[in-house]
N, C-alpha and C positions, 0 to 999 in steps of 0.2 A: 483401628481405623484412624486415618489423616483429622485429624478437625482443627484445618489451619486457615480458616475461614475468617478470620475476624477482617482480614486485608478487604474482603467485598462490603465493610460496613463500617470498619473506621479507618481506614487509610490515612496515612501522614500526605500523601498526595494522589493525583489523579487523572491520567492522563486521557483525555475522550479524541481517540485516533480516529478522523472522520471529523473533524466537526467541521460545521457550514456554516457560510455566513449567510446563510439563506434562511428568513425566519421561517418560511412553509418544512421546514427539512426536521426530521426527525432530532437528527444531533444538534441542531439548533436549539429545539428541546430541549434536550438533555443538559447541555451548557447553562440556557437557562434557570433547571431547576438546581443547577448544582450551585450555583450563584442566589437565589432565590430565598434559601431555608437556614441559613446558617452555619453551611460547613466551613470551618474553621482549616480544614486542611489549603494545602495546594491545588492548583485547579490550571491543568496545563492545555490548551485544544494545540491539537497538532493535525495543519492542514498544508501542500507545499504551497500552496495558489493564496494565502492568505498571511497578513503581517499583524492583525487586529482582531477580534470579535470580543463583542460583550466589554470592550473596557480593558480584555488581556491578552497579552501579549499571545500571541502565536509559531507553535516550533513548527520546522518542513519536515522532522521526521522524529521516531519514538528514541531514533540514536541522542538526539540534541537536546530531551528535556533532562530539566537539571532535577537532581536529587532535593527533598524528596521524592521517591513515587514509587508506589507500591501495588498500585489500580490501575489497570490499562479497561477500556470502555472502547468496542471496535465497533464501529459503525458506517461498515465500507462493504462491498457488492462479493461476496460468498466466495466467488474464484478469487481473489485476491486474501482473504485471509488468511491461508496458511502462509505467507506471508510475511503477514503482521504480525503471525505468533513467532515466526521464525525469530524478529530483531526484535519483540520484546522477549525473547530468552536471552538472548545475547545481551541486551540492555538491563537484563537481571530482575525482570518484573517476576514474581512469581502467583498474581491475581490476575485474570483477566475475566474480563464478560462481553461474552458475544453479543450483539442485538440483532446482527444481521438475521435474516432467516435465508434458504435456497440450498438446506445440507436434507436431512435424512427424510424432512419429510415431504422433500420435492422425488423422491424415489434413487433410482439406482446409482446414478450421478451423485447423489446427495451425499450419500450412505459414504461411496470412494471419497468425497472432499472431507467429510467428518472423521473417517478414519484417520487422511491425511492429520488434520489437526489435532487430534488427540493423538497420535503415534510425537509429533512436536512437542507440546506441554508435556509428554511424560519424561521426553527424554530433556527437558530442562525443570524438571520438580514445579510445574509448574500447576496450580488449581483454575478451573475453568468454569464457569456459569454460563449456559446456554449451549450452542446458540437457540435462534427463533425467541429470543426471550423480552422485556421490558426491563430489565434490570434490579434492582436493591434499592433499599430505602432503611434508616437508622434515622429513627425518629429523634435520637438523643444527641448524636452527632451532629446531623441535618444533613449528612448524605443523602442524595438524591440520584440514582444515575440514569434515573426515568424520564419516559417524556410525557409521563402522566400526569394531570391538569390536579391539581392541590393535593392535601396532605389530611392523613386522619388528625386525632386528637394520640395525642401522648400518652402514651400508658403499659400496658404489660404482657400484652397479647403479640407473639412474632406470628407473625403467618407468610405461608410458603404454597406456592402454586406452580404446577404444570404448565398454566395457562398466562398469558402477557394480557388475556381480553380480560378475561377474569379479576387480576390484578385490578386492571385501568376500571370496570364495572363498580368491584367491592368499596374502592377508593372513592369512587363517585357517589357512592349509598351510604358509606355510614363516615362521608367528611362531617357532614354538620350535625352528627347524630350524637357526637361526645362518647364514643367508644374508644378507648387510649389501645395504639400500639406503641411495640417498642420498635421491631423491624417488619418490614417487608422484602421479600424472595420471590422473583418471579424466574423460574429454572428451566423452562423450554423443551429442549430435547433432551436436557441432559448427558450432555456428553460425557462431562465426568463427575462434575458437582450433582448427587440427587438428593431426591425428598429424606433418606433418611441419614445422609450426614446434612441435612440441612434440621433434620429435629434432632440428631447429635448436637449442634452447635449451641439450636435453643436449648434445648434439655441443659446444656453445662452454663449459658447466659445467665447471671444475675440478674437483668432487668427484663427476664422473661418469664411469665407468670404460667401461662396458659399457650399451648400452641397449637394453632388450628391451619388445617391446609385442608387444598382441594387437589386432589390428585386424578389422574388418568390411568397412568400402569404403576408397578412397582418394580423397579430394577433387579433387586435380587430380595428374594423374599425371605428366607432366613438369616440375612442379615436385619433386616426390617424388623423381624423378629424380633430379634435379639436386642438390637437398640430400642427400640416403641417399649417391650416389656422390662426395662434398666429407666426408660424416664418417665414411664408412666406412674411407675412408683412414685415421684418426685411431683410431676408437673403432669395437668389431666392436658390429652391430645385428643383436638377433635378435628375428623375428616371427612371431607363430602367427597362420595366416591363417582366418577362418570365413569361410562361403559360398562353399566349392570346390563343392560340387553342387549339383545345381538346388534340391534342397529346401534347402541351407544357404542358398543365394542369395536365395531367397522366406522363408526366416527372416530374414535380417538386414533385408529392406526391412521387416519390420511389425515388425521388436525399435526402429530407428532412423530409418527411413525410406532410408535408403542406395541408392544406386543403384551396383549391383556391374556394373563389367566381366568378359570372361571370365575365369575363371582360369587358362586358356593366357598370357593377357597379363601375367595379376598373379606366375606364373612366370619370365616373362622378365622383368620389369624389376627382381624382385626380385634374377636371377641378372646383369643388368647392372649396378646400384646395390651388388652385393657384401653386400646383406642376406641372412642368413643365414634360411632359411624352415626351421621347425620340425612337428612334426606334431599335437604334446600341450603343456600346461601342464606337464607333468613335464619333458619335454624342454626346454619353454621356458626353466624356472630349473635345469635342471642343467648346460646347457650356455651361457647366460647368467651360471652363476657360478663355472664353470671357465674362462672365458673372462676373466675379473676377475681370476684370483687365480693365473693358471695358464701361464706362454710356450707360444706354440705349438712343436708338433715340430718337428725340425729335420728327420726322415725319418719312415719307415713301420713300424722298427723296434720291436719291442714285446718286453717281457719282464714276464711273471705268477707272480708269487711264491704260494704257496696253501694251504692248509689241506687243499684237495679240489679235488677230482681234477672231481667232473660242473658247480659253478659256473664252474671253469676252461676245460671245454669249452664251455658256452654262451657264455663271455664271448669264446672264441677263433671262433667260431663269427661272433660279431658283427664284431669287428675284420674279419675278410675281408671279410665284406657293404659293410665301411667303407673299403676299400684299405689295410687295416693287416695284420700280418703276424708271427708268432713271431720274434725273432732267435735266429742260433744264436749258443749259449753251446759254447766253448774246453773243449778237452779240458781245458787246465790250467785254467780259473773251474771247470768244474765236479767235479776232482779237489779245489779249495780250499772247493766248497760243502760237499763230503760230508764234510771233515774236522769241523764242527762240527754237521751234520746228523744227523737219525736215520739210522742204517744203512738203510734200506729206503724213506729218502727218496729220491724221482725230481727227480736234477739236470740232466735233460733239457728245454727251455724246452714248457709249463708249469713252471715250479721245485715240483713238490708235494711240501712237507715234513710232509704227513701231520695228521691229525686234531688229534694234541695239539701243534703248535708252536707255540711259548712265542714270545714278547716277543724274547729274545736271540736265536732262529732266523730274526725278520723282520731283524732287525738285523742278523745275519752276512749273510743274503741280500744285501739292500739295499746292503752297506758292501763285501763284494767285488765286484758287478758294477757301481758306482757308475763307474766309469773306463771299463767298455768303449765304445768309441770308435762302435759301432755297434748300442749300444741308445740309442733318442731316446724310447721312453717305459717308465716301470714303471709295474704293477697292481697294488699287494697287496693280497689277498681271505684276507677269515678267512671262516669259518660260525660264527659265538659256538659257545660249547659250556663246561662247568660248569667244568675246570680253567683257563683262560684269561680272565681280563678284558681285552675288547675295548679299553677306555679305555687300557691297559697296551701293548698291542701299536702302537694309534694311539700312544701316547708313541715306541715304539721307533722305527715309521718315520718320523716329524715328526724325531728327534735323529739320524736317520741318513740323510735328504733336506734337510737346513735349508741345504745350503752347491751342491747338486746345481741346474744348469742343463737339466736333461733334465724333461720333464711327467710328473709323479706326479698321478693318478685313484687315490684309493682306493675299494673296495667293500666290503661287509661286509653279507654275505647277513641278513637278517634287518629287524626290528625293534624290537622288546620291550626288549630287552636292549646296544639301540645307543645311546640318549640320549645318556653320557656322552661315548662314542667320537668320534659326531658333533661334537659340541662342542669338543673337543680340536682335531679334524680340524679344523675350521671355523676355530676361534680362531687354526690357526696357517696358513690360506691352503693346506689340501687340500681340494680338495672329495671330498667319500664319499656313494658310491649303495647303495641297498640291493639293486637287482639287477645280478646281471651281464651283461644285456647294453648296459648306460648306457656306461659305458666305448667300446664300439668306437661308439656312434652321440654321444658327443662329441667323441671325434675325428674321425670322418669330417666334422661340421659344421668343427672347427678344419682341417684341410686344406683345405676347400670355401672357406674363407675365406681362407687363405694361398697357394693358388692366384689368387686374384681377385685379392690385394694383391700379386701377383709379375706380372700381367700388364702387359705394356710398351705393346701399342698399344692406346692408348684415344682417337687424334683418328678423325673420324670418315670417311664419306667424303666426295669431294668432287669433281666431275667435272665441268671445265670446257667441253667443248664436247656442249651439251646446248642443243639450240632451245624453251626455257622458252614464249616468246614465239608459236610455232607451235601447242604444246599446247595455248597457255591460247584462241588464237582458235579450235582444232577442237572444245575443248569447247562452249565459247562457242555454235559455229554446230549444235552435236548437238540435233537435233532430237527424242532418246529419251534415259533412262537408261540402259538397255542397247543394251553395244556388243558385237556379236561379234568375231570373228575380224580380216574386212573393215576395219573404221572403229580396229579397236585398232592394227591392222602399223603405218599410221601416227606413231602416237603415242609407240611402241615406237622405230620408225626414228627420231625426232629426239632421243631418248636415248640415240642409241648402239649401241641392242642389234643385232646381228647376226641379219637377216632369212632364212629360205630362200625362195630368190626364185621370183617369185608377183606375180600381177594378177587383178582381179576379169573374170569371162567373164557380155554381157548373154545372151546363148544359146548352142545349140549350136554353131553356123560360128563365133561369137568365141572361144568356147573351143579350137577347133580350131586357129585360129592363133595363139595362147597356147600350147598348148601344142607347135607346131612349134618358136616362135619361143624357146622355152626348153629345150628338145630333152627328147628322153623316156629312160628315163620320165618320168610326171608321175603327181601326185595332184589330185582333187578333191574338194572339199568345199565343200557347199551353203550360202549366203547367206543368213539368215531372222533377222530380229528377236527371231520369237520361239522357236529354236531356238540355245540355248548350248551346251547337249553333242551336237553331231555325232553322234558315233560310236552312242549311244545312241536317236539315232531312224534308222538308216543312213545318214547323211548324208554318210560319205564312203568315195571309193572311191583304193584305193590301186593302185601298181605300175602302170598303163596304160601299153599300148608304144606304141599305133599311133592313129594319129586314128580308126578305126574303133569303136574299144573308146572313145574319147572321148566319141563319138554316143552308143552304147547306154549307157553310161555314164551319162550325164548325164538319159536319156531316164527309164531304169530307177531311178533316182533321185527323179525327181521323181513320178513313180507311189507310190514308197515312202511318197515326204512327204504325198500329199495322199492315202494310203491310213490312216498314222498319225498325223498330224498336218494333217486339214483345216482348219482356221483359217491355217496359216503362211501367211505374205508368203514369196514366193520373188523376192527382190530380185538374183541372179545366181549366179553359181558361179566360187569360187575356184578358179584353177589354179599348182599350185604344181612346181617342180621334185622329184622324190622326192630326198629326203634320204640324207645315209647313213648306214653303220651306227656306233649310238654310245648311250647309256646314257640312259634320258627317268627325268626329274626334273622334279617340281613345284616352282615358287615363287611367291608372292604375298602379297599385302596385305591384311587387311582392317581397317578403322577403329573402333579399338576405343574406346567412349564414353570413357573413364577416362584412356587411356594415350596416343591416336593410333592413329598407322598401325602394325598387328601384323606383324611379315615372317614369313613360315613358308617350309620347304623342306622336300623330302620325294620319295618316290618316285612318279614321274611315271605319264603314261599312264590306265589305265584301273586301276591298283590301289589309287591314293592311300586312296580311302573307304576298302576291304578293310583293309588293314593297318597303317594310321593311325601309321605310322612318323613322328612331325612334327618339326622344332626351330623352336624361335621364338625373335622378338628382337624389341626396338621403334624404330623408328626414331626420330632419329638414328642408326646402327649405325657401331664400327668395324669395319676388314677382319676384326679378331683376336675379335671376335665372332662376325660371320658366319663365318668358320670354326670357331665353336664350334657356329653352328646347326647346319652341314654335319657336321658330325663327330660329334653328338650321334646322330645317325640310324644304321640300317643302310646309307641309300642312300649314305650319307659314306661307311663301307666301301667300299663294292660302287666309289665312283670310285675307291680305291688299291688296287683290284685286288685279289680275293678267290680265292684258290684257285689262282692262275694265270689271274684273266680279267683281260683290260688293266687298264693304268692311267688314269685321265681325267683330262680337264682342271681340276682341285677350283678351281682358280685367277678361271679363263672363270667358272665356279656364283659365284665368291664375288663378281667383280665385278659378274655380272647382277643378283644381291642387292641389291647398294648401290648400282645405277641405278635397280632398279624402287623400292628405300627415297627417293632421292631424288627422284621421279618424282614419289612422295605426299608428303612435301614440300613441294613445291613447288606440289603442284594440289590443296588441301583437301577439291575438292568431287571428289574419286573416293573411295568409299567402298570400293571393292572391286577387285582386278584382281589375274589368277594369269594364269601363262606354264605352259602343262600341254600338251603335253610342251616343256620346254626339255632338246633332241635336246644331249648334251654328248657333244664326241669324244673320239679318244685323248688322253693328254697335249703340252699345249704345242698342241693344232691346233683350242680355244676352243669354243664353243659355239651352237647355233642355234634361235631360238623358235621351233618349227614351232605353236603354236597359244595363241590369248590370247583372253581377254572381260576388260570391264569394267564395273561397273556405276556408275554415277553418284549422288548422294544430291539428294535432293528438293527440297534448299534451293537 
């Protein structure tokens, strides 16, 4: 992958084609902020109607600006850009950033001028950010190519967004909050520059600690992959996802144009890649900047020092929902609390030292339980109130955590009266929220994330005796996209899976000695094209002892089908042996536009819709994932045996997973294929497909 990105954030110069001498005018903006913050580089505006703005000089076109420059910044009306791109390749720029908008996500017009401009930049090696975008920001440089009204605080969080409003919002919220970035990425449509060589770039950045984005779609999703899970090892990513519902999904396609896959899929590969998924922009940068400035726990252990008593219960309240947990506090720490405490303080973990405690009461707190061996996180929560300054107490615990290996979250209920506090907090690497329940849901992401980075198997699978070669001529000769049952066993069978055995019957007498010849009982189930769920139009009949029940069976059967279903093709009837008793689970694939092939697993049978029990994962999978999809579920219960019902074979579930994941794989053009029920026995005695369809894709 390209990651020749650094020209959009330190450039030796920088050319803003469009600029105005118009203060209401965006580019005006832009000039402004780039003059504004400190960039030490070059700073050229190129207008033909103008000889001056801002104090410099002005070029009539991108041919006459002198060397350096390596930033081109367009800010001219959509038809005219390709254009611009044309003589800044000629001119040898190889950075530009669009800000215009009027391409892909004004529609079909759109879509033709963006092409135009990227078919230009490729063929002059050129990298392109936007367009529809707000531009970049390098807090250390003091690049600014924004026309966004001030600048965070300095520090080591890059973040990257879909969004130019988003950008200019986040900007606006945490300027005075003392949250340090290093860059800022506002990417647009992404014509060529996207989200994930923009967390390539952070991911390789030195002065970037933490990288948190908000994104809309994802360009290609196994590249996404592949890079998210190479820097998450390194540096934790965290992202707030829009278009989780159908109406978010129908927003994003007309804010950008974006084409969203599901968000079952954009789950799993978040939770594969180790990207941390968030729900709000609040959460985004609160746990994006404890994540910066904060070790993760070493356990689940939590102790909350407090003021009061009802913040302390919501905040304890949260930690559970997060797998966090009160530690107990020692007869003797809390014999040593109460010596310096109010009498009628509770040294019971919440620690509540009561309405009025002072500065030196967080400090005796904090300074005796600092050594217990079995707290891994403290909370300390004021409520401001008129004898206390907040900024005072933030001293106290900053001089009595400065030398502490354990994760400090400070809270401090309120706002008005927190400014200072903050600031303190901030400046010395505590992050502080002003509700309580932020605490338990950044920890729960710091777990969710220390969890990932403790996972050992990550190669994928890999099953050598598989007839590739078989599958690919049965597709080949399939004369329909949809396969039922019949035309799947096959395909099934050269992978490995474990069939119950079964032969298709062209009538009644072939069924009859089908089913002699596999001894009874037996099942069957009707043959049709256009009949995928069996069960649902009667089409199968189970438990049959005797050839007798075969006949009427089969008779009575097809009365049903051509009662409910007259169009169907009745191309034969499967007869199968009856199965035995054991535990039906769903598994299967669907091909999801963004990501590939989706694997889900779930509770088999006829209840999967009903209670939509799912786990998902995207293939490539390893084992140690698929048994995370497996265990995600209740039906992952119900195999290790619930209540006293057996135990199954979790084992049999997890390899069938990674033969059907390598199955799509290998065959691109199956678009869809579940094993429903896959019949799984007791422990260690494997598992059997008693029923599959697949559907095929049109290309």
């Amino acid at each position: 992958m390209k990651n020749d990105l650094a020209p959009f954030f330190s450039p030796k110069g920088v050319a803003i084609i469009g600029a105005s001498t118009d203060p209401n005018k965006l580019s005006h903006g832009i000039l402004e902020n780039m003059k504004r913050y400190g960039f030490e580089g070059m700073i050229y505006p190129v207008n033909p109607k103008a000889e001056e703005i801002l104090d410099l000089r002005v070029y009539p076109d991108v041919a006459s600006v002198p060397d350096p420059v390596e930033l081109a910044v367009v800010v001219l009306p959509a038809p005219i850009t390709p254009a611009v791109m044309q003589a800044c390749g000629e001119r040898g720029i190889k950075a530009v950033t669009i800000i215009s908008g009027g391409f892909r996500e004004v529609g079909k017009q759109g879509v033709a001028l963006e092409a135009e401009c990227r078919q230009i930049a490729q063929s002059y090696g050129m990298r392109v950010i936007g367009p529809n975008c707000v531009g970049t920001m390098d807090l250390f440089t003091g690049l600014n190519t924004t026309f966004i009204e001030g600048i965070p605080a300095k520090g080591p969080i890059g973040f990257l967004s879909q969004s130019g409003a988003v950008c200019g919002g986040v900007v606006d919220y945490i300027a005075d909050k003392g949250i340090g970035f290093s860059h800022i990425a506002s990417l647009g449509n992404e014509m060529d520059v996207d989200e994930t060589d923009m967390i390539a770039f952070f991911g390789d950045h030195p002065q970037v600690k933490v990288i948190a984005a908000y994104v809309e779609g994802i360009q290609d999703g196994q590249k996404f992959i592949d890079v998210a899970s190479r820097i998450s090892r390194e540096k934790p990513i965290v992202l707030l996802k829009a278009g989780r519902t159908e109406a978010g999904a129908k927003a994003v396609s007309s804010h950008t144009g974006s084409l969203a896959g599901s968000y079952s899929a954009y789950q799993a590969a978040f939770e594969q890649a180790g990207v941390i998924e968030v729900d709000t922009i609040h959460d985004l940068f609160n746990i994006a900047w404890s994540l910066s400035c904060q070790p993760l726990p070493n356990g689940n252990k939590v102790v909350i020092l407090t003021n009061s008593g009802g913040p302390a219960a919501l905040a304890s309240d949260a930690l559970a929902s997060n797998g966090f947990e009160l530690a107990e506090i020692s007869t003797e720490k809390q014999t040593m609390l109460a010596e310096k405490l109010n009498p009628s303080a509770q040294t019971q973990n919440p620690v509540d030292m009561l309405g009025g405690a002072a500065p030196e009461e967080f400090a005796h707190g904090l300074s005796t339980l600092s050594d217990e061996p079995d707290v891994d996180v403290f909370i300390p929560m004021l409520v401001p109130q008129s004898l206390v300054n907040p900024a005072d107490v933030a001293r106290a615990i900053i001089d009595n955590t400065k030398d502490s290996t354990k994760t400090i979250l400070a809270c401090m209920v309120g706002e008005r009266s927190l400014n200072e506090a903050r600031a303190v907090f901030h400046q010395n690497q505590i992050p502080m929220s002003i509700f309580p329940e932020v605490p338990g849901r950044v920890l729960g992401a710091m777990a969710r994330y220390q969890a990932w980075l403790d996972e050992i198997d990550t190669n994928s699978f890999k099953f050598d005796r598989v007839d590739r070669n078989a599958v690919s001529q049965m597709l080949d000769a399939s004369a329909t996209n949809t396969l039922g049952e019949a035309e799947t066993r096959p395909l099934l069978a050269a992978y490995g899976f474990p069939l119950v055995s079964g032969r298709v019957a062209q009538d009644v007498d072939d069924a009859i000695a089908i089913a002699d010849d596999l001894g009874y009982p037996v099942v069957i189930k009707i043959v049709s094209p256009q009949i995928l769920h069996k069960s649902d139009m009667g089409g199968i009949a189970l438990d049959i002892k005797s050839p007798e029940v075969v006949r009427t069976s089969i008779i009575e059967m097809t009365q049903r089908i051509k009662s409910t279903a007259p169009d169907s093709e009745i191309d034969g009837f499967l007869v199968q042996k009856m199965a035995p008793e054991g535990l039906e689970v769903i598994i299967g694939m669907r091909r999801d536009p963004t990501f590939g092939p989706l694997m889900m697993f779930g509770l088999g049978g006829v209840y999967v819709e009903l209670f939509k029990d799912v786990g998902f994962g995207i293939a490539p999978l390893s084992p140690g994932r698929a048994y995370q999809m497996v265990e995600s579920t209740r039906a992952g219960r119900l195999l290790k045996g619930f209540r006293g019902s057996p135990v199954y074979d979790e084992k049999a579930v997890v390899q069938a997973i990674g033969r059907l994941s390598q199955l799509a794989l290998d065959h691109p053009e199956i678009s869809e294929v579940e094993i429903n029920p896959l019949l799984v026995l007791p422990d260690e005695q494997g598992a059997l497909a008693l029923d599959a369809r697949m559907i095929l894709s049109d290309a």
